[in-house]
TORKOL-4160 file (C-alpha; in steps of 0.2 Angstrom, whole numbers, padded with zeros to 4 digits, m for minus):
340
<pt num="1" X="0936" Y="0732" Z="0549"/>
<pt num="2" X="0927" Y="0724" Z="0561"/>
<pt num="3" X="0909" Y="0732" Z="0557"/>
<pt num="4" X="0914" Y="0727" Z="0539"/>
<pt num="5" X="0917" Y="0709" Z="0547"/>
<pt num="6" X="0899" Y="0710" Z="0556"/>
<pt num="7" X="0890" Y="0717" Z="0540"/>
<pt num="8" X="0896" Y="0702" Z="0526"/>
<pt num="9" X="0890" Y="0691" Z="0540"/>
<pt num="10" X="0869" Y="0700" Z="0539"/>
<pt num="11" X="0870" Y="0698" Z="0520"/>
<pt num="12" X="0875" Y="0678" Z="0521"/>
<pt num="13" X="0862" Y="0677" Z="0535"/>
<pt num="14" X="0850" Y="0685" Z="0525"/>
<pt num="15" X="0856" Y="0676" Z="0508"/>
<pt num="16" X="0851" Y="0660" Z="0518"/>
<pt num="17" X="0832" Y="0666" Z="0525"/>
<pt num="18" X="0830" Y="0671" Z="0508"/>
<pt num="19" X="0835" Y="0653" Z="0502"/>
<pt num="20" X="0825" Y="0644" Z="0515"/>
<pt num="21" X="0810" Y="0655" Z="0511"/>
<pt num="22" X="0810" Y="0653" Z="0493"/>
<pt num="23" X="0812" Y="0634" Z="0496"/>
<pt num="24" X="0796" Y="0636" Z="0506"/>
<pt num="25" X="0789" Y="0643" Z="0493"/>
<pt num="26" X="0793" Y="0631" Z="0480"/>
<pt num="27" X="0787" Y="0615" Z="0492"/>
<pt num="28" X="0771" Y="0624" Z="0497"/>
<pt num="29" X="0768" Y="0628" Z="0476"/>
<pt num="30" X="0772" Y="0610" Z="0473"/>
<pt num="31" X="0761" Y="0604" Z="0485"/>
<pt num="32" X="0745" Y="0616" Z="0479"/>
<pt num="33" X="0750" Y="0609" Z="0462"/>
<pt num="34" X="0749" Y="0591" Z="0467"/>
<pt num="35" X="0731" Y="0593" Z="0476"/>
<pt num="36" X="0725" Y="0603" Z="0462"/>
<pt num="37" X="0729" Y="0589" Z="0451"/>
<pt num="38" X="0723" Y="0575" Z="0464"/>
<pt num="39" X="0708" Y="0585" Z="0463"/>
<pt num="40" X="0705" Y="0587" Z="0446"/>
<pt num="41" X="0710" Y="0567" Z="0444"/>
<pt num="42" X="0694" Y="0564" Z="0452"/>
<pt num="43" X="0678" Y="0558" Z="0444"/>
<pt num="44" X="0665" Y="0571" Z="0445"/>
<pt num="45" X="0649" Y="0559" Z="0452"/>
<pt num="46" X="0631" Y="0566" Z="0455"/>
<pt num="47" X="0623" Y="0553" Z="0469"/>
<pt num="48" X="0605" Y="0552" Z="0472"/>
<pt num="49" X="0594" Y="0548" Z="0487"/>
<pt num="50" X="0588" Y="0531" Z="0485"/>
<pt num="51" X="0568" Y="0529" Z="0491"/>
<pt num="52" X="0557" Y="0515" Z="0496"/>
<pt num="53" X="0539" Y="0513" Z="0485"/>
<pt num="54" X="0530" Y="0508" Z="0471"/>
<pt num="55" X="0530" Y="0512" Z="0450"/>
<pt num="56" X="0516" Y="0509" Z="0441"/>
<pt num="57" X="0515" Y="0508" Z="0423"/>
<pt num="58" X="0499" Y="0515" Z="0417"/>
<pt num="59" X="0487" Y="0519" Z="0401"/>
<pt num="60" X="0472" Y="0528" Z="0400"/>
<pt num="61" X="0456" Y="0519" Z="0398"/>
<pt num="62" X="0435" Y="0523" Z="0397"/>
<pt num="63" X="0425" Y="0510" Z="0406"/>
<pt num="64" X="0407" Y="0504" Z="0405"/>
<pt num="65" X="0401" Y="0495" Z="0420"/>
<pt num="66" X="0388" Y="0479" Z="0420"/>
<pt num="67" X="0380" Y="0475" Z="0436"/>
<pt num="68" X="0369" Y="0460" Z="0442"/>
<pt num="69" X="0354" Y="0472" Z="0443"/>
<pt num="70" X="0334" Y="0469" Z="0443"/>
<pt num="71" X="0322" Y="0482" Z="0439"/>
<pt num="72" X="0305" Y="0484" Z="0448"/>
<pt num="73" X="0292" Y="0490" Z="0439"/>
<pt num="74" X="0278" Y="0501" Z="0444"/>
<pt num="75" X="0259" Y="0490" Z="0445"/>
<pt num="76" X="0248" Y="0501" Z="0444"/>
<pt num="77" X="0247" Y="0519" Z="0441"/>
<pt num="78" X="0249" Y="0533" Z="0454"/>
<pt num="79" X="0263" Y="0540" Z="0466"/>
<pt num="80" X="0276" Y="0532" Z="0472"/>
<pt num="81" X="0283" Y="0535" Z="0490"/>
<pt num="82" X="0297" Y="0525" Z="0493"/>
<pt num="83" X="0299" Y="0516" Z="0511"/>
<pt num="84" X="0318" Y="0511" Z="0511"/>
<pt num="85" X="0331" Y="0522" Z="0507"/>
<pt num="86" X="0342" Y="0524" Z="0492"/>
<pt num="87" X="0357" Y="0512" Z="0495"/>
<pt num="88" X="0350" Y="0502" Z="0506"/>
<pt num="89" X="0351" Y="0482" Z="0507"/>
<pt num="90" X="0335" Y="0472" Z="0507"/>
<pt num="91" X="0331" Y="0451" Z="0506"/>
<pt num="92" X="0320" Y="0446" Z="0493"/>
<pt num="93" X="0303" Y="0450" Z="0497"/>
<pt num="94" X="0306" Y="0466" Z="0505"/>
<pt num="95" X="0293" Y="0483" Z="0504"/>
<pt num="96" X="0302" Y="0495" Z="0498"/>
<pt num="97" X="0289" Y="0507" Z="0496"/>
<pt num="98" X="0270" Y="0509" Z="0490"/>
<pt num="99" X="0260" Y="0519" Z="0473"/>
<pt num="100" X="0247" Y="0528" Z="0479"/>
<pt num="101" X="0231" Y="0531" Z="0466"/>
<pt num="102" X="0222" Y="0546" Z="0463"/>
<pt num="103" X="0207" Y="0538" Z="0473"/>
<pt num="104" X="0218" Y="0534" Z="0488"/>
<pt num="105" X="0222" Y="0515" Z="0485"/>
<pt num="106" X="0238" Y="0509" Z="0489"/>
<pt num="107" X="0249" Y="0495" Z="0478"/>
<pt num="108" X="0262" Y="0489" Z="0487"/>
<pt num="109" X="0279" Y="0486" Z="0479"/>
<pt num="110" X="0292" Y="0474" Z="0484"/>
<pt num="111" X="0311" Y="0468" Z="0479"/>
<pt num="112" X="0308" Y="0451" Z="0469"/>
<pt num="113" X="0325" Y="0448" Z="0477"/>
<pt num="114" X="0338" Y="0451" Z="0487"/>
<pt num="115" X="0350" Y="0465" Z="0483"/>
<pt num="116" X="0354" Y="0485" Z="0486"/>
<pt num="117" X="0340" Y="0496" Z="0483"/>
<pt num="118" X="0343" Y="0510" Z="0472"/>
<pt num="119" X="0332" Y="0523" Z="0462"/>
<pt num="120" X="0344" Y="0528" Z="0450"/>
<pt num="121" X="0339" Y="0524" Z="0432"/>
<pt num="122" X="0350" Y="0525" Z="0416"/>
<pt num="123" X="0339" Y="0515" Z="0405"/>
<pt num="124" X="0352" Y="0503" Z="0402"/>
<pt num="125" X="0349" Y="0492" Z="0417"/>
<pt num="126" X="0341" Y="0478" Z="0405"/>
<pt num="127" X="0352" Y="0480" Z="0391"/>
<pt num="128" X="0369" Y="0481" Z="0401"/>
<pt num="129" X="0367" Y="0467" Z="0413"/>
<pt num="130" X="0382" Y="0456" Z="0415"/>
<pt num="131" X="0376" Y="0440" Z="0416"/>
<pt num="132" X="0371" Y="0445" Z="0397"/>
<pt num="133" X="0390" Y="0451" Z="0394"/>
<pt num="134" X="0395" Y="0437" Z="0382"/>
<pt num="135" X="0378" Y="0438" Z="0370"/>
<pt num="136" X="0382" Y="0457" Z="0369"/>
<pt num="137" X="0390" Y="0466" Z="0352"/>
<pt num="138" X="0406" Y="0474" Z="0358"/>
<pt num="139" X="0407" Y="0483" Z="0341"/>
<pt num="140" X="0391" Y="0490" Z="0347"/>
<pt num="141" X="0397" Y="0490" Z="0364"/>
<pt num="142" X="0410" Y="0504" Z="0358"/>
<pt num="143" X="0397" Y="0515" Z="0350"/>
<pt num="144" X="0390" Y="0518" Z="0367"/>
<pt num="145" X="0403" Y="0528" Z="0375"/>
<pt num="146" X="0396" Y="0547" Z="0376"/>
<pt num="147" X="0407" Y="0559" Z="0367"/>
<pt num="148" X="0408" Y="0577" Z="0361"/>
<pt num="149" X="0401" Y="0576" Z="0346"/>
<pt num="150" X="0390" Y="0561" Z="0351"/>
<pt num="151" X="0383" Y="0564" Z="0369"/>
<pt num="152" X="0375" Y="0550" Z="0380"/>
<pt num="153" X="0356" Y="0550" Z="0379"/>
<pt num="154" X="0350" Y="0558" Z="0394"/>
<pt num="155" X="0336" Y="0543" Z="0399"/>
<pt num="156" X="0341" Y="0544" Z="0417"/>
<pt num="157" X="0328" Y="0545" Z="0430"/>
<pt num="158" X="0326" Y="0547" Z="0449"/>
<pt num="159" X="0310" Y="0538" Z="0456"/>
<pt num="160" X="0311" Y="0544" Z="0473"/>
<pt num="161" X="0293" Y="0548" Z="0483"/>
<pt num="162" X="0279" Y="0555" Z="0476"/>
<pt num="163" X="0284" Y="0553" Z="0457"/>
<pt num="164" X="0271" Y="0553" Z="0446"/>
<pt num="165" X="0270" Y="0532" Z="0437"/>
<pt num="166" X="0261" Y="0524" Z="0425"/>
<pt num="167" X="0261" Y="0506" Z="0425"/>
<pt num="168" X="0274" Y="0497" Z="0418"/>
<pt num="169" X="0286" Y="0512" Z="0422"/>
<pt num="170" X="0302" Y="0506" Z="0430"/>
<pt num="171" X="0302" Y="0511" Z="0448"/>
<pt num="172" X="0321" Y="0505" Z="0456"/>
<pt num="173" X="0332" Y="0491" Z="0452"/>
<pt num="174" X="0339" Y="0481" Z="0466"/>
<pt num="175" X="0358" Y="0477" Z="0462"/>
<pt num="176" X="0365" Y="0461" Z="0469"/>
<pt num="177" X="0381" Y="0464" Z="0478"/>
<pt num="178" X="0385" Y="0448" Z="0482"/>
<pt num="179" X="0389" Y="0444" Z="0464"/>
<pt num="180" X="0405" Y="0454" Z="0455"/>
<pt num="181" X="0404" Y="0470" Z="0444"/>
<pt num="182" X="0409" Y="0467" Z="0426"/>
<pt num="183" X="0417" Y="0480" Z="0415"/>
<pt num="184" X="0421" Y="0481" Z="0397"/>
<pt num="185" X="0436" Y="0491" Z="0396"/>
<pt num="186" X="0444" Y="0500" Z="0381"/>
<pt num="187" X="0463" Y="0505" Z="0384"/>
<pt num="188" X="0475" Y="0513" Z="0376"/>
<pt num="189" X="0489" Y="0500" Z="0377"/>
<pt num="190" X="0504" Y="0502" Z="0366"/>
<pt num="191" X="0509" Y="0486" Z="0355"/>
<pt num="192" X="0523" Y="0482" Z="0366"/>
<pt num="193" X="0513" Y="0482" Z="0382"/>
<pt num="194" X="0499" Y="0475" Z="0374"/>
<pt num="195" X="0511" Y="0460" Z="0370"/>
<pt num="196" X="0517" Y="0457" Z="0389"/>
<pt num="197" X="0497" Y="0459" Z="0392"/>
<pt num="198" X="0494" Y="0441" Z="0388"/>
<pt num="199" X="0499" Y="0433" Z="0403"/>
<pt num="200" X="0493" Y="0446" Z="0415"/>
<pt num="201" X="0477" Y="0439" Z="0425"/>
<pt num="202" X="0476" Y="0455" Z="0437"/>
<pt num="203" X="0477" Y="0473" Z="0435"/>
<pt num="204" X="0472" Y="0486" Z="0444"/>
<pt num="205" X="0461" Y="0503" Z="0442"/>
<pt num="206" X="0456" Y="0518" Z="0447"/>
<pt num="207" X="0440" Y="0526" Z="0443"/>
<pt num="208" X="0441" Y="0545" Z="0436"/>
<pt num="209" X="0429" Y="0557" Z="0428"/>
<pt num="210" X="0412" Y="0551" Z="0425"/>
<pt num="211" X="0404" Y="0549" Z="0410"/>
<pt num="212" X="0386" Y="0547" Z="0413"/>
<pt num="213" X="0379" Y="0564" Z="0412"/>
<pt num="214" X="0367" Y="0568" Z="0423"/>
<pt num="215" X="0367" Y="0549" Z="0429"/>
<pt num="216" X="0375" Y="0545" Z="0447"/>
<pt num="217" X="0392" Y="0555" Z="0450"/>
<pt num="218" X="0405" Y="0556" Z="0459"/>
<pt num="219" X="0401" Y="0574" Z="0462"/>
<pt num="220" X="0404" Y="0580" Z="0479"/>
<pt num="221" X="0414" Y="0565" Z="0484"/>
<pt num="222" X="0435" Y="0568" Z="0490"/>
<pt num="223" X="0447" Y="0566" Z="0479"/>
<pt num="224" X="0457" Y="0552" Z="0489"/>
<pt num="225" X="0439" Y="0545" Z="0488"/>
<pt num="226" X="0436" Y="0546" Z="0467"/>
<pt num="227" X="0455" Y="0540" Z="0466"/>
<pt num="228" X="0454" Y="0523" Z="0475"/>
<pt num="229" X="0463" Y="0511" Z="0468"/>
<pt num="230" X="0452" Y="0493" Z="0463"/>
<pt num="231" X="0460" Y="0477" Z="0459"/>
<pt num="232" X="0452" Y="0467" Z="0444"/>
<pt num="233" X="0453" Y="0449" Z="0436"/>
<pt num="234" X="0457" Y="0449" Z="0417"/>
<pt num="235" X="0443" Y="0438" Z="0411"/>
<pt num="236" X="0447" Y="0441" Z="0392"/>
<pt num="237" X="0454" Y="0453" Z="0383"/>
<pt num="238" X="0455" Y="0456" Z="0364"/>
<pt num="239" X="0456" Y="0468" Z="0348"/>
<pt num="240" X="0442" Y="0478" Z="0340"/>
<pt num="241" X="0445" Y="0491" Z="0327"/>
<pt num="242" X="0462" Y="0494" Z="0331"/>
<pt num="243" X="0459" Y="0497" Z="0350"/>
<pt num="244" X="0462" Y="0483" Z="0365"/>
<pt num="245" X="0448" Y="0477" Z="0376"/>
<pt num="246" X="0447" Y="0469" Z="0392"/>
<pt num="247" X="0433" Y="0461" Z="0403"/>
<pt num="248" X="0436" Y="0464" Z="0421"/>
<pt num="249" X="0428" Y="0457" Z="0435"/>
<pt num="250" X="0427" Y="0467" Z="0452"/>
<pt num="251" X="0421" Y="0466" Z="0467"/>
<pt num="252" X="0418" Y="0484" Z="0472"/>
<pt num="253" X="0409" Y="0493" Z="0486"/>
<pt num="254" X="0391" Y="0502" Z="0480"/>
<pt num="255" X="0396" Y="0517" Z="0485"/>
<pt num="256" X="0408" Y="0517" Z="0470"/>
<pt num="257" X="0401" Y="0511" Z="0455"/>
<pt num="258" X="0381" Y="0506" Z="0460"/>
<pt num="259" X="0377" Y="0521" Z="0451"/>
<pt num="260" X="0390" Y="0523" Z="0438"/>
<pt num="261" X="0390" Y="0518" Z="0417"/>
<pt num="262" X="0402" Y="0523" Z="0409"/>
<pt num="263" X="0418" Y="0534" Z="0418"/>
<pt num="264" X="0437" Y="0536" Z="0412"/>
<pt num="265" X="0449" Y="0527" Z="0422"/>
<pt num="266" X="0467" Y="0523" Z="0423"/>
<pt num="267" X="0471" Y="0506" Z="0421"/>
<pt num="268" X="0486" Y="0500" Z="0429"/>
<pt num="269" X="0496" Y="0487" Z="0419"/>
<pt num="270" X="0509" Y="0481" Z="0431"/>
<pt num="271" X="0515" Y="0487" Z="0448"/>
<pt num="272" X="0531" Y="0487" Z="0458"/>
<pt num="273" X="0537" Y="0488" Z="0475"/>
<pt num="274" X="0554" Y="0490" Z="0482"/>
<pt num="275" X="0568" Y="0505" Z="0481"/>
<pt num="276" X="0567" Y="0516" Z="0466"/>
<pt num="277" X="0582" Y="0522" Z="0459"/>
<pt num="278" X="0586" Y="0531" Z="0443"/>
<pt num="279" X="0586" Y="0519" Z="0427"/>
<pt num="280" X="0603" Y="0527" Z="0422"/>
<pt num="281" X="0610" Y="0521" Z="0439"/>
<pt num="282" X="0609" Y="0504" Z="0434"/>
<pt num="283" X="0625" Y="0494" Z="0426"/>
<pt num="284" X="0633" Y="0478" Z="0425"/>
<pt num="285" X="0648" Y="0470" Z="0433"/>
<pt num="286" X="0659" Y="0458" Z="0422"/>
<pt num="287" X="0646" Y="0444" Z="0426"/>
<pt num="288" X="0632" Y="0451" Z="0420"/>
<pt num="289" X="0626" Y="0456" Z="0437"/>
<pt num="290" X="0613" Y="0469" Z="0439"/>
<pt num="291" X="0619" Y="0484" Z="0448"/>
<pt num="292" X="0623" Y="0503" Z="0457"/>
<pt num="293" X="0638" Y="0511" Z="0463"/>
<pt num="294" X="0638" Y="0519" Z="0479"/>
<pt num="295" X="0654" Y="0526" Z="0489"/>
<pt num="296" X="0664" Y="0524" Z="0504"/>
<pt num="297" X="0677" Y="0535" Z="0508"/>
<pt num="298" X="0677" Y="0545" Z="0493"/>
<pt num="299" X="0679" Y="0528" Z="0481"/>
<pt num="300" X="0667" Y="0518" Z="0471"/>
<pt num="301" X="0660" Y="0502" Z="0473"/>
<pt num="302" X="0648" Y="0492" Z="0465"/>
<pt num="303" X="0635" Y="0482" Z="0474"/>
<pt num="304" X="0623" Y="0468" Z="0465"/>
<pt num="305" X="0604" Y="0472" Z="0465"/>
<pt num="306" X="0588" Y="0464" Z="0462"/>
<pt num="307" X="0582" Y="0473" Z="0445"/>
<pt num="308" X="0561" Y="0471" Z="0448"/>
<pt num="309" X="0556" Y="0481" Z="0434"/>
<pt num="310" X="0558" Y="0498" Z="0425"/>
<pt num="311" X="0544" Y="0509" Z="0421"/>
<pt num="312" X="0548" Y="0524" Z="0410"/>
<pt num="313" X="0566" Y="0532" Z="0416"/>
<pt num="314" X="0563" Y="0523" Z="0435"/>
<pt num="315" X="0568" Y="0508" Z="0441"/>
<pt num="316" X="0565" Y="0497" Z="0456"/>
<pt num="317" X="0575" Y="0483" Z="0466"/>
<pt num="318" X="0580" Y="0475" Z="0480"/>
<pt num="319" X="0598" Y="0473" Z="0489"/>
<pt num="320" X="0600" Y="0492" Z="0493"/>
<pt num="321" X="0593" Y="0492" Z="0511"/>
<pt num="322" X="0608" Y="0497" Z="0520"/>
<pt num="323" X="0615" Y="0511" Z="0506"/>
<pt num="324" X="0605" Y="0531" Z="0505"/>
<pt num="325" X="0613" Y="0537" Z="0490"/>
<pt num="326" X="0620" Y="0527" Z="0473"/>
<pt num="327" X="0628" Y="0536" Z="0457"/>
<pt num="328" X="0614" Y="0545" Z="0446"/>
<pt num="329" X="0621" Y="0540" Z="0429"/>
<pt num="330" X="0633" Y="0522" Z="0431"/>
<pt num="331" X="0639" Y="0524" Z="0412"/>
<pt num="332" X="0657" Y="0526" Z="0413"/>
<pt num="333" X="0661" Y="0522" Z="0430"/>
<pt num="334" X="0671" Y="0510" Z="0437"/>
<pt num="335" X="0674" Y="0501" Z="0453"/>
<pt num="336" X="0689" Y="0508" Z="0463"/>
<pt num="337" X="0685" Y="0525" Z="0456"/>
<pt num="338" X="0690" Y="0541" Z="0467"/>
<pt num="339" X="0676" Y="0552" Z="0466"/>
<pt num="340" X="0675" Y="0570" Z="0473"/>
């Protein structure tokens, strides 16, 4: 009896673990649910690392390049040996170097002005000049970019010492550096950017491949060299057959451009500095504000920028000095937002 007693008591014992367990169980299952569904209730959000830098919107472009140059002709006939070196800067009045006849006699041949010397002809020193820019056909002007099918003209000399002259020929050119380059510029500029174009007084550019021929390259040079970037002033700008124009003036070093005609270049439209950020990250608040989400703790918020620009799917601002990451794409989000 009392065995029986002691064995109804282990079954109610056990009855009762069994319950307690099960309710366990149950709260431990309710609980998984509940953070599943907490989980789920979350707005999946990709965030992106903000950056510091600049955007700029660019086109393609060829160039021809018109210089303040003089050319020095040969005197008389007979080698020339050259006294100052390719480059070099002279005052007016200068001996640059001496033709030497086939009896011995010497001419002596000097820079009519002051300038760098250079012995680098193209054969367009007289007709390109650009002082003589505004008298000059740009419908003509267009015709002389060197092509395929249509190369330049190879007319390019090198007078250094002891070539062979007759009178008359050109000898060197001296280039005056103290006045700006000039450059008739043809761009590929769609409609819309042309448009915005009209109230833009400075651009930039940087010089690519060369287009002269055998004529002064850029050959040899580095490529962080041949890529500098040159600021410009839009002097006028305009419309011929279908494509846009513009005259630039630049005040660029020699070593550049003192031997240089025509080369391709990419013309810089506009340019932006500031924090780039994805243009889908950008949203409005209820005012109208300009903005990005970022998150604390897990939930959204939304914090006014400075919209500068955007240039193809980038944008820069200002306002996001103190925030490292913002929501990739803002459409659909909301301020208050869990995020996972």
């Amino acid at each position: 009896m009392v065995a029986m007693n002691i064995t109804k008591k282990r079954i109610k014992q056990n009855k009762a673990v069994d319950v307690l367990a099960l309710i366990i169980l149950i709260i431990i299952a309710i609980a998984i649910i509940l953070t599943v569904k907490n989980y789920l209730s979350l707005v999946g959000v990709s965030f992106v690392t903000v950056h510091q830098g600049t955007l700029e919107d660019t086109v393609f472009a060829r160039a021809i390049v018109l210089r303040h140059e003089t050319l020095i002709t040969a005197p008389a006939i007979g080698e020339f040996v050259a006294f100052i070196e390719e480059g070099s800067r002279v005052k007016s009045g200068t001996q640059i170097g001496t033709i030497v006849n086939g009896d011995g006699g010497k001419t002596d041949v000097y820079a009519m002005n002051a300038g760098v010397v250079s012995y680098q002809l193209d054969g367009y020193e007289e007709k390109l000049r650009a002082d003589s820019l505004e008298g000059l056909d740009y419908n003509k002007l267009i015709t002389l970019f060197p092509n395929k099918s249509s190369p330049l003209p190879n007319d390019s000399t090198s007078t250094t010492s002891q070539t062979l002259l007759a009178k008359g020929r050109p000898i060197a050119r001296i280039v005056d550096n103290l006045l700006n380059y000039r450059l008739f510029m043809l761009a590929d500029i769609p409609t819309e950017k042309a448009e915005s174009l009209q109230n833009v007084g400075q651009v930039g550019f940087t010089v690519g491949k060369n287009l002269s021929g055998d004529t002064a390259t850029t050959e040899g040079k580095e490529e962080s060299e041949q890529k500098m970037r040159f600021d410009a002033t839009v002097t006028d700008r305009g419309m011929i057959d279908g494509q846009n124009y513009l005259i630039l003036d630049t005040s660029l070093d020699e070593a550049t451009l003192i031997n240089l005609r025509f080369f391709e270049a990419t013309l810089s439209l506009r340019q932006l500095n500031g924090t780039i950020i994805p243009k889908s990250a950008l949203t409005k608040d209820a005012e109208g504000k300009d903005g990005v989400y970022y998150k604390v703790k897990n939930v959204l918020r939304f914090l006014p920028v400075e919209l500068k620009g955007v240039i193809g799917d980038e944008a820069v601002v200002n306002g996001l000095d103190n925030v490292l990451e913002v929501a990739a794409d803002a459409s659909g989000l909301k301020e208050g937002q869990h995020v996972r």
